[in-house]
C-alpha positions as CSV (number, residue, x, y, z in Angstrom):
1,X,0.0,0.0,0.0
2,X,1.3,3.6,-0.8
3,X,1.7,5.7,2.2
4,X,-0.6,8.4,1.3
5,X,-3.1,5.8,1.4
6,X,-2.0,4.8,5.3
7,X,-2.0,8.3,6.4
8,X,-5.6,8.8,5.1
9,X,-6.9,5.7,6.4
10,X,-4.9,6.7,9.6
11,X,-6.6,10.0,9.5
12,X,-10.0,8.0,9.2
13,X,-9.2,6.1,12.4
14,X,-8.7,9.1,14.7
15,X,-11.8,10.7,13.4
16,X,-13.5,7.2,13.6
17,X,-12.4,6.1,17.5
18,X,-11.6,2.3,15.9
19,X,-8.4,0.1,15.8
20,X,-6.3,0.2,12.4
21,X,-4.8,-3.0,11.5
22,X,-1.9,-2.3,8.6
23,X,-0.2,-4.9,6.4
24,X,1.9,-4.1,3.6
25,X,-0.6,-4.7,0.9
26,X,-3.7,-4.1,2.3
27,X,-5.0,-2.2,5.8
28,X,-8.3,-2.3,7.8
29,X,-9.9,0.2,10.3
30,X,-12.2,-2.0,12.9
31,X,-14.6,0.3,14.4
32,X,-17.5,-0.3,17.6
33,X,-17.9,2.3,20.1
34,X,-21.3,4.8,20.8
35,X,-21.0,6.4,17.2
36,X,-19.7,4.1,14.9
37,X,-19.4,0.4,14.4
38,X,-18.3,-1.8,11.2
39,X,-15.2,-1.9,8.9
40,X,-13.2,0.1,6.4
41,X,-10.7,-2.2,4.1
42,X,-8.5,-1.1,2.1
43,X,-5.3,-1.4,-0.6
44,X,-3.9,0.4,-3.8
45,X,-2.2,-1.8,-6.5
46,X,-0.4,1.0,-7.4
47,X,0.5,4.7,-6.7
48,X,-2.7,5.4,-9.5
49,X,-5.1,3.5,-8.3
50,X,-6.6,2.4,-4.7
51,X,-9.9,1.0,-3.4
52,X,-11.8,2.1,-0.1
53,X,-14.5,-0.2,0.9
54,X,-17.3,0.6,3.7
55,X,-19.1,-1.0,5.4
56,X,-19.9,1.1,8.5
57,X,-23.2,2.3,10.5
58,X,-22.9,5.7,12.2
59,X,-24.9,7.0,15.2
60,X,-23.4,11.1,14.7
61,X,-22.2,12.8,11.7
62,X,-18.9,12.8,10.4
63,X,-16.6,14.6,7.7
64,X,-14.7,11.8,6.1
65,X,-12.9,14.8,4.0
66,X,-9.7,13.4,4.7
67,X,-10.7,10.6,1.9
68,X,-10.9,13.4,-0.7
69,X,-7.9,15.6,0.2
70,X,-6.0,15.1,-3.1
71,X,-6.1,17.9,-5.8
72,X,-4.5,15.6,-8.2
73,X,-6.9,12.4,-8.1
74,X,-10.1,11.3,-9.2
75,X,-12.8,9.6,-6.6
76,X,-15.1,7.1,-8.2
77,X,-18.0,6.9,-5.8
78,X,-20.3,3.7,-5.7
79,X,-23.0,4.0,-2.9
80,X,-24.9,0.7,-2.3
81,X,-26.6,1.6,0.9
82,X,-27.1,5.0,3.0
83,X,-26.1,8.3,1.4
84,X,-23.4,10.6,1.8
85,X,-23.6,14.7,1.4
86,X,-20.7,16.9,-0.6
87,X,-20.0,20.1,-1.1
88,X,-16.9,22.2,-2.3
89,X,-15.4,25.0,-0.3
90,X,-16.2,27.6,-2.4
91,X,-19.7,26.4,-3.2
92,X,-22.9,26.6,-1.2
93,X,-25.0,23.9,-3.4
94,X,-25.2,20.7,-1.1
95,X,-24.9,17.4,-3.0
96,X,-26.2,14.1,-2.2
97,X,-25.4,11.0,-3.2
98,X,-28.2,8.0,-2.6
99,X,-28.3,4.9,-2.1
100,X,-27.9,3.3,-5.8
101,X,-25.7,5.9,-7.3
102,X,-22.5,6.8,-8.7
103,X,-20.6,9.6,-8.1
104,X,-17.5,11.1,-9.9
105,X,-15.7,13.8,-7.9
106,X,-12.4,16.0,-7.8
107,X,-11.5,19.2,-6.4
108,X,-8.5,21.9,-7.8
109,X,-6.1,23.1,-6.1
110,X,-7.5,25.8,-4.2
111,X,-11.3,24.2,-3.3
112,X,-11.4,21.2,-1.0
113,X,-14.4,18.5,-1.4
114,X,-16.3,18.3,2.1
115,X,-18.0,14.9,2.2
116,X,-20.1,14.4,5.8
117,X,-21.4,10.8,6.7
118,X,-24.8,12.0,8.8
119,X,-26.1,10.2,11.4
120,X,-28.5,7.2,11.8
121,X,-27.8,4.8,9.0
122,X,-25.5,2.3,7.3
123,X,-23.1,3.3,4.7
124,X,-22.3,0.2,2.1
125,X,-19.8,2.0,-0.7
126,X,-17.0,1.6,-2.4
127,X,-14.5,4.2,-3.4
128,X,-11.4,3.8,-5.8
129,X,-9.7,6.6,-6.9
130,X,-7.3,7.2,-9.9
131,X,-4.0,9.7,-9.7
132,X,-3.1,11.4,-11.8
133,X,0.8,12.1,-11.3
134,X,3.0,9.4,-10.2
135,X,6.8,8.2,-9.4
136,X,5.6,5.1,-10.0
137,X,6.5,4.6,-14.0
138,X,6.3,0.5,-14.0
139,X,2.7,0.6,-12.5
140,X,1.4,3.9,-14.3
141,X,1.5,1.8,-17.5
142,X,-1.5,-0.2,-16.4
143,X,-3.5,2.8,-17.0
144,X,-3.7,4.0,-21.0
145,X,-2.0,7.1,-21.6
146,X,-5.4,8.7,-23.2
147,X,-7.0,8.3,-19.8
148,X,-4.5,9.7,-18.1
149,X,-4.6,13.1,-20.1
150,X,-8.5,13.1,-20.2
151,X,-8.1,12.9,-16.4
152,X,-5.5,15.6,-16.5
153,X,-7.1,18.3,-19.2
154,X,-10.6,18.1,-18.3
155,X,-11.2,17.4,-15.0
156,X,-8.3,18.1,-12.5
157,X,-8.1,22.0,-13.1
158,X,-12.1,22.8,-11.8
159,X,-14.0,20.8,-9.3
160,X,-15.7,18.6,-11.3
161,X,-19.3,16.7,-9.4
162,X,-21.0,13.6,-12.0
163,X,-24.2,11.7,-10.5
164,X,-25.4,8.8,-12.3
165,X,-27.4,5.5,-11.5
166,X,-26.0,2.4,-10.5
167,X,-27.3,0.2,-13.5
168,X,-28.0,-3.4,-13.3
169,X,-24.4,-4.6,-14.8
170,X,-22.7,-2.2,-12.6
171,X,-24.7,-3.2,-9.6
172,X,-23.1,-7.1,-9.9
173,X,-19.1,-5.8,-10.2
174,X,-20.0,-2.9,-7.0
175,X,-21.0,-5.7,-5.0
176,X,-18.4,-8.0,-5.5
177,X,-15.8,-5.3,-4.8
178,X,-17.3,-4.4,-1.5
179,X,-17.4,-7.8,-0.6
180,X,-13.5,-8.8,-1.2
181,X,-11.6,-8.9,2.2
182,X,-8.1,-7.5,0.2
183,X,-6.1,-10.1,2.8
184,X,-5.2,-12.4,0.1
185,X,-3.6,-12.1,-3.2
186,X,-6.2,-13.5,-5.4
187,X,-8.6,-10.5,-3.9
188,X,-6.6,-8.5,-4.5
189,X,-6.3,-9.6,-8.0
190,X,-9.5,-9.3,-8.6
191,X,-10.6,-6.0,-7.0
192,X,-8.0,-4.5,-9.2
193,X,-10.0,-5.3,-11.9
194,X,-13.4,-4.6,-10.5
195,X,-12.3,-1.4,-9.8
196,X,-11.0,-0.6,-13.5
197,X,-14.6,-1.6,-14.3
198,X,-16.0,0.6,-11.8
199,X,-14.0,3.6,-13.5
200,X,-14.9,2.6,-17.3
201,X,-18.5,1.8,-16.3
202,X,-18.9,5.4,-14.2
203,X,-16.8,6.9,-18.1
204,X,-19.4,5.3,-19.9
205,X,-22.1,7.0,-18.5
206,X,-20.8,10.5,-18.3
207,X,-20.0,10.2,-21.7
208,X,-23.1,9.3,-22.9
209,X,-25.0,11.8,-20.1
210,X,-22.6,14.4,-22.0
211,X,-24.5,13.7,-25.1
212,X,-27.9,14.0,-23.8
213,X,-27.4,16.6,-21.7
214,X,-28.2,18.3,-25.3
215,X,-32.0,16.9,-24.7
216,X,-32.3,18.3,-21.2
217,X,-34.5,17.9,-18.6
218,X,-35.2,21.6,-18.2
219,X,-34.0,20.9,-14.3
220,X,-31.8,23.7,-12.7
221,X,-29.5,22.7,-10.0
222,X,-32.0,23.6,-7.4
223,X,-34.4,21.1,-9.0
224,X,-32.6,18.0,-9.4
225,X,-31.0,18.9,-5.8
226,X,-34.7,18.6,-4.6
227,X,-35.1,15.0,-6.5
228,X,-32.1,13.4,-4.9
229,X,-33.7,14.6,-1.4
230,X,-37.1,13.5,-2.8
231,X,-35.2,10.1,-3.5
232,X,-33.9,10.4,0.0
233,X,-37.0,10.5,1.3
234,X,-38.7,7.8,-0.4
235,X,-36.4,5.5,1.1
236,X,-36.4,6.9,4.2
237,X,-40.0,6.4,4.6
238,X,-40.7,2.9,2.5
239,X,-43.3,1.8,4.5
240,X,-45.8,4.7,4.0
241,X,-47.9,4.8,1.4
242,X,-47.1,7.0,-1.7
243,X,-48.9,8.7,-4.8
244,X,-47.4,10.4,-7.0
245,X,-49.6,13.6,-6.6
246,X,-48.4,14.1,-3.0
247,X,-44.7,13.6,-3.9
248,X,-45.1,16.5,-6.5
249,X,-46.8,19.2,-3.4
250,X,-44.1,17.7,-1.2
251,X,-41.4,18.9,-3.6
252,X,-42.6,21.6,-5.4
253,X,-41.7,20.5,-8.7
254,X,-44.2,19.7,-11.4
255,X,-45.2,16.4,-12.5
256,X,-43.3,16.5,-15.8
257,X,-40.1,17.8,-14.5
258,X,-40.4,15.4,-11.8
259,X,-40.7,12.4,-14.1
260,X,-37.8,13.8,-16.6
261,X,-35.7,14.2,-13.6
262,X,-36.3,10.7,-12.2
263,X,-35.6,9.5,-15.3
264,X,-32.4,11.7,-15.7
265,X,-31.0,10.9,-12.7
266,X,-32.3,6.9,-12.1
267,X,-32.9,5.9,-15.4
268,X,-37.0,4.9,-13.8
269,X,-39.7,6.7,-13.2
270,X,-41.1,7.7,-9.9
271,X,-43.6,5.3,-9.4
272,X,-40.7,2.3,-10.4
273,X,-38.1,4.2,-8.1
274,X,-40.5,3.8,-5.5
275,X,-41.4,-0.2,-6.2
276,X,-37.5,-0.8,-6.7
277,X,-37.1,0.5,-3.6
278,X,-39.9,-1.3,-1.9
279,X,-38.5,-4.5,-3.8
280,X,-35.0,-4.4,-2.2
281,X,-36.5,-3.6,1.0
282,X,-38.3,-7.0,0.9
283,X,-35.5,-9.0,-0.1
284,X,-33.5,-8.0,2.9
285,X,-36.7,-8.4,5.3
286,X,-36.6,-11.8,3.6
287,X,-33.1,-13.0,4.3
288,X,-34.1,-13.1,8.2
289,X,-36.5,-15.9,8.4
290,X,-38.5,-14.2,11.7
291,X,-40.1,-11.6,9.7
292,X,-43.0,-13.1,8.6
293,X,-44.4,-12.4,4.6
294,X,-47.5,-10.2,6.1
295,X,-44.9,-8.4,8.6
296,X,-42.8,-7.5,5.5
297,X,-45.8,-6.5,3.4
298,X,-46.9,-3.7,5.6
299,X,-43.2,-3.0,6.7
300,X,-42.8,-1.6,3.0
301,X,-46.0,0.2,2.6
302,X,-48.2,-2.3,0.9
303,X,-51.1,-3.9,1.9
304,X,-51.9,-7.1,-0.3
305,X,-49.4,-9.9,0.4
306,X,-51.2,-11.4,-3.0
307,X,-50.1,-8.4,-4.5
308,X,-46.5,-8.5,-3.6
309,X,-46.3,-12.0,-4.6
310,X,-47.4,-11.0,-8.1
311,X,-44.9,-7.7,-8.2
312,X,-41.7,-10.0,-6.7
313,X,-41.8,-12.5,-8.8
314,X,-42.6,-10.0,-11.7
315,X,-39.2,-8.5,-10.9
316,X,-37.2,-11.7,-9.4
317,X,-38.4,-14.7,-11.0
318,X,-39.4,-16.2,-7.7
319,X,-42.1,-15.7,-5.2
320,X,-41.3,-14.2,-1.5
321,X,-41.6,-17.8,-0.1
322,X,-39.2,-19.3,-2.9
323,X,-36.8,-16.5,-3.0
324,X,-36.5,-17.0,1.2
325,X,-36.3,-20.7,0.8
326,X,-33.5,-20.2,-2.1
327,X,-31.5,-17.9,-0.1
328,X,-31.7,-20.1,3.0
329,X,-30.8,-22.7,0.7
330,X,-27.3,-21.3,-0.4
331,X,-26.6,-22.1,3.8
332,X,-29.3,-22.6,6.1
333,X,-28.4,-21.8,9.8
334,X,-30.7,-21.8,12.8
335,X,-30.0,-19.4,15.1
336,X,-31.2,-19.1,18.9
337,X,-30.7,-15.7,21.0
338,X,-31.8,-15.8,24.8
339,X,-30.8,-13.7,27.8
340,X,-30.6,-14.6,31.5
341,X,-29.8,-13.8,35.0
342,X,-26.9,-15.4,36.8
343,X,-27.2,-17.3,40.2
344,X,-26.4,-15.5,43.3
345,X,-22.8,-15.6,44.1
346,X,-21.8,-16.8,40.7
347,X,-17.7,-18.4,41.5
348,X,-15.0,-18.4,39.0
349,X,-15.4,-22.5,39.0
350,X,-19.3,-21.8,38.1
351,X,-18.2,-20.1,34.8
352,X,-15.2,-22.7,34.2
353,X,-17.6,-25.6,34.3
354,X,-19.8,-23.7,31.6
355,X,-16.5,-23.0,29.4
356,X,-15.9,-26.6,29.5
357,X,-19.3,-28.1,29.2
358,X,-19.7,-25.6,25.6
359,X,-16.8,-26.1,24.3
360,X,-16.9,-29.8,24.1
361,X,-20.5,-29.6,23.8
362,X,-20.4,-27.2,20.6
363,X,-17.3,-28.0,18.8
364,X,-18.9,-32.0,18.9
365,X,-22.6,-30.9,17.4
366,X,-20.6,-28.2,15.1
367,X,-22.6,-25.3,16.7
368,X,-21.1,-21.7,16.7
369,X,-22.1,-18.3,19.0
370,X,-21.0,-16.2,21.7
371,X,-21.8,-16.6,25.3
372,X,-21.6,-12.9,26.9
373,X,-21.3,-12.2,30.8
374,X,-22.0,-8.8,32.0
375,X,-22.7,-7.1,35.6
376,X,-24.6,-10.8,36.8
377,X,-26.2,-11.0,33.2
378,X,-25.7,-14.0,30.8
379,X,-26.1,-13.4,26.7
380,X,-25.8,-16.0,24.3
381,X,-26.7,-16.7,20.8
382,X,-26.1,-20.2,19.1
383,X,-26.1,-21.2,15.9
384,X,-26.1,-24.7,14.2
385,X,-28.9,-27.1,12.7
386,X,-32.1,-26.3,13.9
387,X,-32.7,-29.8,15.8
388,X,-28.7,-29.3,17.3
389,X,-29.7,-25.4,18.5
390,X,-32.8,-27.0,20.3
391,X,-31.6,-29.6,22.0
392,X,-28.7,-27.6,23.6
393,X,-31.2,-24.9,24.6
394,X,-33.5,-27.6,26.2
395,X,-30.5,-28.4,28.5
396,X,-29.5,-24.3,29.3
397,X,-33.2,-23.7,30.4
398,X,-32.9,-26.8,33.2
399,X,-29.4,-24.8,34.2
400,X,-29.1,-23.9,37.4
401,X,-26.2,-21.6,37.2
402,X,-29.0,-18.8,35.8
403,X,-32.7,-18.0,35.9
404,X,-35.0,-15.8,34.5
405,X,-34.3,-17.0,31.1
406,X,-36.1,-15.5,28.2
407,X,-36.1,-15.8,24.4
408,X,-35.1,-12.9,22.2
409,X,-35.4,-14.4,18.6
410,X,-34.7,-17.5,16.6
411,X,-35.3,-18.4,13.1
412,X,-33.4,-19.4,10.1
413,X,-30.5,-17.2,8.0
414,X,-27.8,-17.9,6.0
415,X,-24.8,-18.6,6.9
416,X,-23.0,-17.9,10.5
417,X,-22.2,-14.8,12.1
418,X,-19.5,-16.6,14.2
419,X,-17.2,-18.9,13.1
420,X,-16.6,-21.0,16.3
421,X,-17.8,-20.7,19.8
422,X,-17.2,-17.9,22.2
423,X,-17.1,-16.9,25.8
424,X,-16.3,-13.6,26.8
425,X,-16.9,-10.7,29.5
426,X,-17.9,-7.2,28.8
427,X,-16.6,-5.1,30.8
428,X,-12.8,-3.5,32.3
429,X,-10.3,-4.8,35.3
430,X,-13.0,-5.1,37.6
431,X,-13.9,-8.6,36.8
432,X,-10.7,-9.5,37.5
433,X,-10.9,-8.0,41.1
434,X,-14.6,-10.7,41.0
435,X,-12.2,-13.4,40.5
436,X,-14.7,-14.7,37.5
437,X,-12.4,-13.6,34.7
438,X,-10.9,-16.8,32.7
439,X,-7.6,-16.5,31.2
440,X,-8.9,-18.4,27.9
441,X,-11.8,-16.6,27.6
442,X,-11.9,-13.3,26.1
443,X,-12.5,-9.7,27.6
444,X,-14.5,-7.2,25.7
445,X,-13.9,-3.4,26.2
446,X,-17.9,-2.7,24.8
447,X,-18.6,-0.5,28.4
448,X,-19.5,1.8,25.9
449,X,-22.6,-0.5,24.6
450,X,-26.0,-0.2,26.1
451,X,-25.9,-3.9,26.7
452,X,-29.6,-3.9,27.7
453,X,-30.1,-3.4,24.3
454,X,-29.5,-7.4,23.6
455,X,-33.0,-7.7,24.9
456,X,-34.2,-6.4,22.1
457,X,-34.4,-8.3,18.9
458,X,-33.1,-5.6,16.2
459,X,-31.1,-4.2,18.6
460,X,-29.1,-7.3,19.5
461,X,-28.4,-8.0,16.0
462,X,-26.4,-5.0,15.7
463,X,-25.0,-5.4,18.9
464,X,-24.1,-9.6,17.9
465,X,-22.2,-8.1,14.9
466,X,-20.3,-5.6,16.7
467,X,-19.1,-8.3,19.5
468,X,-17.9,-10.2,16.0
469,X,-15.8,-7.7,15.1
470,X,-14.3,-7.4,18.5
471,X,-13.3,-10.9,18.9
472,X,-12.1,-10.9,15.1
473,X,-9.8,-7.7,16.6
474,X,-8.9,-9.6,19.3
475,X,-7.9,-12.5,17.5
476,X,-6.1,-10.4,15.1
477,X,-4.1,-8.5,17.4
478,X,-3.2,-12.2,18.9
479,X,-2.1,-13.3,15.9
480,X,0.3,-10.2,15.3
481,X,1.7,-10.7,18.9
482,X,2.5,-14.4,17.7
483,X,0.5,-15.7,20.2
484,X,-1.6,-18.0,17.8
């Protein structure tokens, strides 16, 4: 990885509160605290191009600016989830880029681009950027000369903002990108060339929006400013019912313009903007097998489940129950969450015996999880095959090391959250002064979590992941030390 790379992603990690983990071809930022929690990977295959990927849910705003700091690059902008707000010094006009949009940005050399993260959602993008000068001779020739100048003579001299949709094609390639881990050569490899697709795919289109910008949409900036909020909107409030009619008072734009506009900037009209959005809702309802079909019906603002079955498969080939039964398919996984209160005076040898008992238990039946102790609280979810999960919860409600035991939610998913089984303590050196702490458990600084919160079912999800990245920390950090 090139050093200007390091110190930005080092500049991301002081802003960020998390734990940066650097290799020489490839660097991570772990983050979980009260305003942020997920990952930021990243590596550069040469000193003209890098790749960003995030995957991060924030609870406050932040200015990731640092990430845009270079007058002499290119920023290819791919946002799969959330949205992200940008705006040059020297310009008031506030941009936004939604969820299911490109974005092509650069600054000169005296305007800096201000890009703010708000609050209250998950961010799912992908940025690689392109230099423009280099030392690095041997690499620059992966990039065509001609490119290179376009860069240079048209672009790098103004700031320079290009929105466009996230087609279908492109869709497949952003995904994949976001979704390489960058630890292993062949990854890297192949992110290389995702992201060379990325940048001819995001050319493509502001070439040919170039060409029809000729047949305008009679937009001013204002307008289309108020359609990308209008987009914001719609996805921010998926399960309300919407007509077309009210969108148009809400905005102040006229039907006509709003249509044109839609179609300028997502390639749709309103009303299939809206069911696309609806649509992808579903299928990520879906994926968690506790939402039932009704519950996801009115959870995106319709009312017929007959309905929805005709529009889904309309769009996906398959209906709601198939498309569930197809993704649990690819690796079905039972899951069981419960919380409990511990015994009174709860000894060290207490929590030993349940160490042992699990861990011969679970690594026999092939069941994975994370059994949590905090302030006389037990936490655990278990995954495994549904008639495995059951049994072994059968046996932990007849436990008399804890009481008070209630269910926070099962149900199928694919694929595991944790890849073996875990015991740990939340929580600082005070457990130690207990006597309970175990030297081959591990100990999770999350003081920081509201760890009520894991008796609440959408709320302990969150809270499950961010205990995975922890213990993936952890493990890492072990790992570096050579203890492993």
């Amino acid at each position: 990885m090139t050093e200007a790379l390091h110190q930005t992603l080092a500049q991301l990690n002081e802003l960020l509160g998390g734990k940066l983990i650097k290799d020489t071809d490839y660097s991570q930022i772990l983050v979980d605290n009260d305003d942020f929690y997920g990952n930021i990977k990243a590596f550069s295959s040469s000193s003209h191009l890098s790749v960003i990927n995030f995957n991060l849910v924030s609870e406050k705003d932040i200015e990731i600016g640092p990430l845009f700091s270079n007058r002499e690059c290119l920023h290819f902008v791919s946002c799969l989830e959330g949205y992200l707000v940008q705006k040059h010094d020297n310009n008031d006009v506030l941009n936004t880029l939604n969820r299911r949009q490109n974005l092509i940005l650069s600054c000169r050399t005296n305007s800096r681009s201000n890009v703010k993260l708000p609050a209250k959602q998950r961010l799912k993008a992908t940025v690689v950027t392109v230099s423009i000068k280099s030392n690095d001779e041997l690499h620059a020739l992966k990039f065509d000369d001609s490119v290179l100048e376009i860069l240079e003579e048209s672009y790098i001299n103004e700031p320079f903002v290009h929105f466009s949709h996230i087609s279908s094609k492109h869709m497949v390639f952003a995904k994949q990108l976001i979704d390489l881990n960058f630890s292993n050569l062949s990854d890297r490899l192949l992110a290389e060339g995702l992201a060379l697709q990325n940048v001819a795919s995001q050319f493509k289109d502001f070439e040919t929006s170039e060409i029809e910008s000729s047949l305008s949409s009679g937009l001013s900036k204002l307008e289309e400013n108020k359609l990308i909020n209008l987009a914001q909107f719609i996805q921010d409030n998926i399960d309300r019912p919407m007509k077309l009619e009210q969108l148009v008072e809400y905005i102040g734009v006229g039907e006509k313009k709003l249509q044109r506009g839609f179609k300028k900037l997502f390639n749709c009209s309103v009303n299939k903007y809206i069911l696309s959005v609806r649509l992808d809702k579903a299928k990520e309802l879906l994926r968690d097998d506790t939402n039932t079909i009704s519950e996801i019906v009115y959870s995106i603002g319709l009312n017929s489940r007959s309905y929805f079955s005709s529009i889904f498969k309309k769009e996906f080939g398959l209906l709601p129950s198939e498309y569930r039964k197809e993704y649990l398919l690819e690796d079905p996984i039972y899951e069981y969450c419960y919380a409990s209160e511990a015994m009174d005076n709860l000894r060290k040898s207490h929590i030993q015996a349940i160490l042992n008992e699990s861990t011969a238990w679970n690594s026999e039946h092939n069941l994975t999880g994370c059994l949590l102790y905090h302030n006389q609280q037990f936490f655990q979810i278990i995954e495994g095959s549904k008639s495995d999960v059951e049994n072994i919860v059968s046996k932990i409600k007849k436990d008399y090391r804890h009481f008070n035991i209630k269910k926070v939610f099962s149900g199928y998913k694919s694929g595991r959250l944790f890849p073996e089984w875990h015991l740990a303590f939340i929580g600082d050196a005070s457990l130690r002064d207990q006597n309970l702490f175990l030297e081959n458990s591990r100990q999770l600084d999350m003081d920081s979590f509201s760890i009520g919160l894991l008796k609440d079912k959408e709320e302990s999800k969150a809270i499950w992941e961010a205990t995975r990245n922890h213990l993936l920390a952890e493990e890492l950090r072990d790992q570096k030390m050579g203890k492993k």
